[in-house]
Backbone as CSV, one residue per row, in Angstrom:
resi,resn,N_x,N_y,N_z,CA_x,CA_y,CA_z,C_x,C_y,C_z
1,UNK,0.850,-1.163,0.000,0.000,0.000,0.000,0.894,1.223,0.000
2,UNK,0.945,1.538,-1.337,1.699,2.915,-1.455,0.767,4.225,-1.075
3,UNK,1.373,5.305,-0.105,0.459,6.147,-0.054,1.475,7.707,-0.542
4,UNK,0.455,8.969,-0.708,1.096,10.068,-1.052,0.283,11.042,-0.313
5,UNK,1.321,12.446,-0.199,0.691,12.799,1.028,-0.733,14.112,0.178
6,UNK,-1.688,13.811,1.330,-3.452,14.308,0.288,-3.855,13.932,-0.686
7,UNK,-4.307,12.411,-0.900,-4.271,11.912,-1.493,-5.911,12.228,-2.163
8,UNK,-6.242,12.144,-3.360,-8.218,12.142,-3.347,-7.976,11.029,-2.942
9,UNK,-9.581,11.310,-2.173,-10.403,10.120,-1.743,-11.871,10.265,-1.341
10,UNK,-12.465,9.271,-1.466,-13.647,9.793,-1.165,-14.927,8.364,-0.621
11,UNK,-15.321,8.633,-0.141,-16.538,7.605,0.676,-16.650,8.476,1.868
12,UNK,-17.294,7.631,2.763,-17.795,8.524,4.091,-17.192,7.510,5.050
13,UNK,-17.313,8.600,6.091,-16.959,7.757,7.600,-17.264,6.558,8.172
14,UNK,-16.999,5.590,8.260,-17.602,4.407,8.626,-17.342,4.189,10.111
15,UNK,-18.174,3.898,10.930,-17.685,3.888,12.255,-17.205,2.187,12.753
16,UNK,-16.151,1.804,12.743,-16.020,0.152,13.255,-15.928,0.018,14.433
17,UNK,-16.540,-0.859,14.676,-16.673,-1.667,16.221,-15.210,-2.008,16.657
18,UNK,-15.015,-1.279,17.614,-13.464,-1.724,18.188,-13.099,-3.083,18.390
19,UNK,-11.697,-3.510,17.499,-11.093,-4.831,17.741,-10.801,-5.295,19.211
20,UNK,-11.742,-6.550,19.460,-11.440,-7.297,20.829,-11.663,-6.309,22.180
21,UNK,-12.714,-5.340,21.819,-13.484,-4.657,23.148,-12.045,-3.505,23.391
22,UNK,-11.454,-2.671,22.545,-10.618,-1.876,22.516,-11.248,-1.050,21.981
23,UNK,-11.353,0.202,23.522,-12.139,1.239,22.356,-11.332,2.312,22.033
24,UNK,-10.020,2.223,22.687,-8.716,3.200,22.173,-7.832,2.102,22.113
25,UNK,-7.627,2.048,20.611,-6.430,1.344,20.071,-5.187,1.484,20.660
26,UNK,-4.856,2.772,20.393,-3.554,3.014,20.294,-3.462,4.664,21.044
27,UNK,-2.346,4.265,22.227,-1.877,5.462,22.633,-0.891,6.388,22.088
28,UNK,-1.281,7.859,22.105,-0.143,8.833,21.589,0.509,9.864,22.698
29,UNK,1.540,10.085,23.037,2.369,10.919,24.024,1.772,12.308,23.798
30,UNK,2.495,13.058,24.761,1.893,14.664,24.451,2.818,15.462,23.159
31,UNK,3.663,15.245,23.654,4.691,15.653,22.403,4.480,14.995,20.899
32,UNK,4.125,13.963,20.818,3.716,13.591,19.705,2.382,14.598,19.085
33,UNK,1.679,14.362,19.920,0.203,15.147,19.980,0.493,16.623,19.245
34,UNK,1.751,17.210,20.137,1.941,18.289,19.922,2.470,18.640,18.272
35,UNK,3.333,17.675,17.959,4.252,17.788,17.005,2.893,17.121,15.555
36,UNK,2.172,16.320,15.721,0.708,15.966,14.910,0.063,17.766,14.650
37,UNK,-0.550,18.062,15.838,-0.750,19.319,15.600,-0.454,20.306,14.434
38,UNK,1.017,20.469,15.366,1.608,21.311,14.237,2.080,21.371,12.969
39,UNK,2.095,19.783,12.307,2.020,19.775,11.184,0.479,19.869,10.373
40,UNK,-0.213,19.774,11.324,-0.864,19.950,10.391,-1.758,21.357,10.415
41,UNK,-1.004,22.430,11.345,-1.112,23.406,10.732,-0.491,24.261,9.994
42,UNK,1.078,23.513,9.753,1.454,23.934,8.105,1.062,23.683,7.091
43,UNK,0.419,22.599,7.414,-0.668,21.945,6.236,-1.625,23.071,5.708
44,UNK,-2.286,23.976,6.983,-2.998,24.968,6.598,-4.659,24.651,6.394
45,UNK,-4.809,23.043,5.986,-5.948,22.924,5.813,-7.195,22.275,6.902
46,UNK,-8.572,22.410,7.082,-9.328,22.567,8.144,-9.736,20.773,8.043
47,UNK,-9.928,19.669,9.002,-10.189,18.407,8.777,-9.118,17.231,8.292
48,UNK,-8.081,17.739,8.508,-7.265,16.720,8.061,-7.259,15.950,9.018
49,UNK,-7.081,14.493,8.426,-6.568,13.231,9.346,-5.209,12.882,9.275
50,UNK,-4.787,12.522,10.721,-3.809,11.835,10.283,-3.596,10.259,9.685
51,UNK,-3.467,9.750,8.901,-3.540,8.726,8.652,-2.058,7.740,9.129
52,UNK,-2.144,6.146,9.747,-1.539,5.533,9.957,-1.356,4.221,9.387
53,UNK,-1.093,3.485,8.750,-0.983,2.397,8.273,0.804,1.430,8.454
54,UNK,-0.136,0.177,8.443,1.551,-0.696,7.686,1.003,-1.856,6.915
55,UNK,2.226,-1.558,6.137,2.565,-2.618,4.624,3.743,-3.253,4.448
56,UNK,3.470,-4.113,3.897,4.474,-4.885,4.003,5.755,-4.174,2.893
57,UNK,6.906,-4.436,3.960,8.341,-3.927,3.139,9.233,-3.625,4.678
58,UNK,10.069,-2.859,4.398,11.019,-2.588,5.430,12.176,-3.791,5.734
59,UNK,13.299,-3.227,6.387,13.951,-4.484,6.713,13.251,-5.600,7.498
60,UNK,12.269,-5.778,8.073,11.863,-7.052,9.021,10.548,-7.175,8.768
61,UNK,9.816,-6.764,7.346,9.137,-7.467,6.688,7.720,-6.398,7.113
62,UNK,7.774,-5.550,7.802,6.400,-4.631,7.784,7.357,-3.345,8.340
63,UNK,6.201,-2.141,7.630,7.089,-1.102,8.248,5.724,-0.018,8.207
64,UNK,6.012,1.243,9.331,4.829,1.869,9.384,4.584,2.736,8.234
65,UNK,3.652,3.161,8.178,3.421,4.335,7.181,2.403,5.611,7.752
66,UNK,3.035,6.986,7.492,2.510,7.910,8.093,1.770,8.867,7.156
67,UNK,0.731,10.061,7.098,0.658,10.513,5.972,-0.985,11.210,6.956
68,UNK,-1.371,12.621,5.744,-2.376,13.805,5.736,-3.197,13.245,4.965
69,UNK,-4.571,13.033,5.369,-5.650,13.238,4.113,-7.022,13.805,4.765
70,UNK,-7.260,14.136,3.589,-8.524,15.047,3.279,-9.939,14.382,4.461
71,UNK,-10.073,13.334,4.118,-11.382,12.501,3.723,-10.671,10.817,4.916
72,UNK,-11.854,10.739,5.333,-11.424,9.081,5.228,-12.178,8.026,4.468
73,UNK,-11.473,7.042,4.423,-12.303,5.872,3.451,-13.278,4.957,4.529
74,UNK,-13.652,3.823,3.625,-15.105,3.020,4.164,-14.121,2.052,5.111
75,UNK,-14.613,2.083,5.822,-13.854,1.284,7.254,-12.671,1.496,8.240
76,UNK,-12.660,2.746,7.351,-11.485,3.403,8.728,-11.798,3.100,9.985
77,UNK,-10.936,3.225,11.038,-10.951,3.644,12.463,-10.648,4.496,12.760
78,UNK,-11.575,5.932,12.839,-10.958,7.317,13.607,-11.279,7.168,14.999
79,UNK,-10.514,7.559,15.474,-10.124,7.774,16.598,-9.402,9.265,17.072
80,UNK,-9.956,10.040,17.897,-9.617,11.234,18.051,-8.784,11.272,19.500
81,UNK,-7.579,12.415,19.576,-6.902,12.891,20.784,-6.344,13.613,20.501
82,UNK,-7.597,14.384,21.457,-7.159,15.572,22.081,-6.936,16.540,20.963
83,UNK,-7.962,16.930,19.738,-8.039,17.311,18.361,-7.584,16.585,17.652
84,UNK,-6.458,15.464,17.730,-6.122,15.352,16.307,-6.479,14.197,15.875
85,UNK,-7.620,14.121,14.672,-8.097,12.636,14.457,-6.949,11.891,13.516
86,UNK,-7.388,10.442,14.181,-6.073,9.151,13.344,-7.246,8.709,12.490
87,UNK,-6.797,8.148,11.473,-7.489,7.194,10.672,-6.700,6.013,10.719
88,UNK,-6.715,4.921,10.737,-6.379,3.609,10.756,-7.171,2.868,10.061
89,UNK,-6.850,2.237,8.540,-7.578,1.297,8.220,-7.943,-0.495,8.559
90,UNK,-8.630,-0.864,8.158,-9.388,-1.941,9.129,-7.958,-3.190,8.825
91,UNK,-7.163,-2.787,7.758,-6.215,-4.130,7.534,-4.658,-3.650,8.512
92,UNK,-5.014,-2.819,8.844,-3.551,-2.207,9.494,-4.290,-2.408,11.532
93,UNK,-5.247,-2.323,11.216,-5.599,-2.465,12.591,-4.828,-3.219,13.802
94,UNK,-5.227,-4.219,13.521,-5.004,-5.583,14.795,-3.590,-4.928,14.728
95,UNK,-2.283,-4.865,13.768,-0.842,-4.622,13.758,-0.829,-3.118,15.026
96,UNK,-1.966,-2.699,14.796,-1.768,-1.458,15.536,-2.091,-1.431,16.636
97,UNK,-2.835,-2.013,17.422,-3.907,-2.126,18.360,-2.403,-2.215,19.708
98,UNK,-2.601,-1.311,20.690,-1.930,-1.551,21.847,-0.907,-0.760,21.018
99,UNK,-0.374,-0.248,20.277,0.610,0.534,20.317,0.592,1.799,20.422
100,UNK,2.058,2.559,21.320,2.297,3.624,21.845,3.369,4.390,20.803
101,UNK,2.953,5.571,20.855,3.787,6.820,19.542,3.459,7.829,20.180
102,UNK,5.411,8.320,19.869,5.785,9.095,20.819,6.333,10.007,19.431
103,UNK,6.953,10.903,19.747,7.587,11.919,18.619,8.984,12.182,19.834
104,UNK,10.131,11.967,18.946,11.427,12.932,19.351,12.184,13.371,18.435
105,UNK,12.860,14.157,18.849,14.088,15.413,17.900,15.115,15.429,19.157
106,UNK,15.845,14.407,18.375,17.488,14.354,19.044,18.175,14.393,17.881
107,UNK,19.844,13.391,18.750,20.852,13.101,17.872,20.687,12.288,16.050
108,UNK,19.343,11.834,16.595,19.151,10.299,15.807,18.129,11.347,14.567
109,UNK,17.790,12.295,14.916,17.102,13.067,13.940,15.690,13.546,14.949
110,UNK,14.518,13.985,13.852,12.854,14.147,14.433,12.336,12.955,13.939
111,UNK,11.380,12.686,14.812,10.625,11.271,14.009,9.504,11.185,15.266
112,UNK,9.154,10.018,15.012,8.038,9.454,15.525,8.164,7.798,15.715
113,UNK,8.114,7.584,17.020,8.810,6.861,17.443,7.040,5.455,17.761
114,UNK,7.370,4.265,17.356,6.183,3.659,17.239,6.678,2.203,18.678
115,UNK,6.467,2.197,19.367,6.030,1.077,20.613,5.087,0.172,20.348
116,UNK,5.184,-1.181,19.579,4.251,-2.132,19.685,4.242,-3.260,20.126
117,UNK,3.375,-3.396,20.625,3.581,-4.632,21.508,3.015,-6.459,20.898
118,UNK,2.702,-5.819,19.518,2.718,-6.841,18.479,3.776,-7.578,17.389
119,UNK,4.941,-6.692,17.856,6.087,-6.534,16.915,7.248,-7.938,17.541
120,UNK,7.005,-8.976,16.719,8.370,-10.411,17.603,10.047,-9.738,17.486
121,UNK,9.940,-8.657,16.320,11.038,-8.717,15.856,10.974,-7.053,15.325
122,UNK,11.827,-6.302,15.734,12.233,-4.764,15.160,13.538,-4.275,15.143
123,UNK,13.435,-3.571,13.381,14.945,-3.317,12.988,15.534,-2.692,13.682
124,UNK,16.861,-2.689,13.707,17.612,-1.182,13.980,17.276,0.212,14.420
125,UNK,16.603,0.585,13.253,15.872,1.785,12.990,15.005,1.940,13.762
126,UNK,14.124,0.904,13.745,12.862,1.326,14.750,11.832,1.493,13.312
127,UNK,11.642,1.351,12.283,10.782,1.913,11.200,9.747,0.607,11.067
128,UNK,10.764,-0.892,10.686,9.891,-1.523,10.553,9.976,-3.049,11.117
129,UNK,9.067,-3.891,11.164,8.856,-5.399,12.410,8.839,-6.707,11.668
130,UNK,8.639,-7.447,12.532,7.669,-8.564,12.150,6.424,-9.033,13.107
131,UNK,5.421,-9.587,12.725,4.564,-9.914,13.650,4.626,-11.137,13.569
């Protein structure tokens, strides 16, 4: 699943029943929160999601994927904090469920730092796993 950032799209909101009685997937830090924010008010535009996904690639065979859009598609999972809505689609889910994202700007660069507790196996980097 290749994505680009604002992508068209179009369907409506679908609301899904949280995986395995989880009605917040996935936790985000404040600084992350903060640093979500503010990109996306360089973005400039009113409703953006953040979108989260993973696909397969990376050194250890899945890796995350981050990205702005307009709209969400039919089976997303939004999930909102604290303003900033996630979209998560329904095939990236379960990979996501219980994980923590944090944002830092050190030595190692800025990024966004992903904690899962589904992951047997994670590269080097920190980018991408195996389940």
């Amino acid at each position: 699943m290749s994505r680009t950032a604002l992508p068209e799209a179009s369907g409506t909101i679908e609301e899904v029943t949280p995986v395995g009685g989880i009605d917040d997937p996935i936790s985000v830090s404040p600084g992350a929160l903060e640093k979500m924010r503010a990109l996306m008010d360089e973005e400039g535009s009113d409703g953006l999601f953040l979108r989260i996904w993973v696909s397969g690639g990376g050194c250890a065979g899945f890796q995350y994927g981050f990205c702005f859009e307009q709209t969400a598609e039919p089976g997303d999972r939004i999930i909102e904090k604290d303003g900033v809505r996630v979209a998560i689609d329904p095939l990236s889910l379960p990979y996501l469920t219980g994980v923590d994202i944090d944002y830092r700007d050190d030595l190692k660069g800025a990024r966004f730092i992903v904690k899962n507790p589904n992951a047997r196996t994670t590269c080097g980097c920190g980018n991408s796993f195996s389940a």
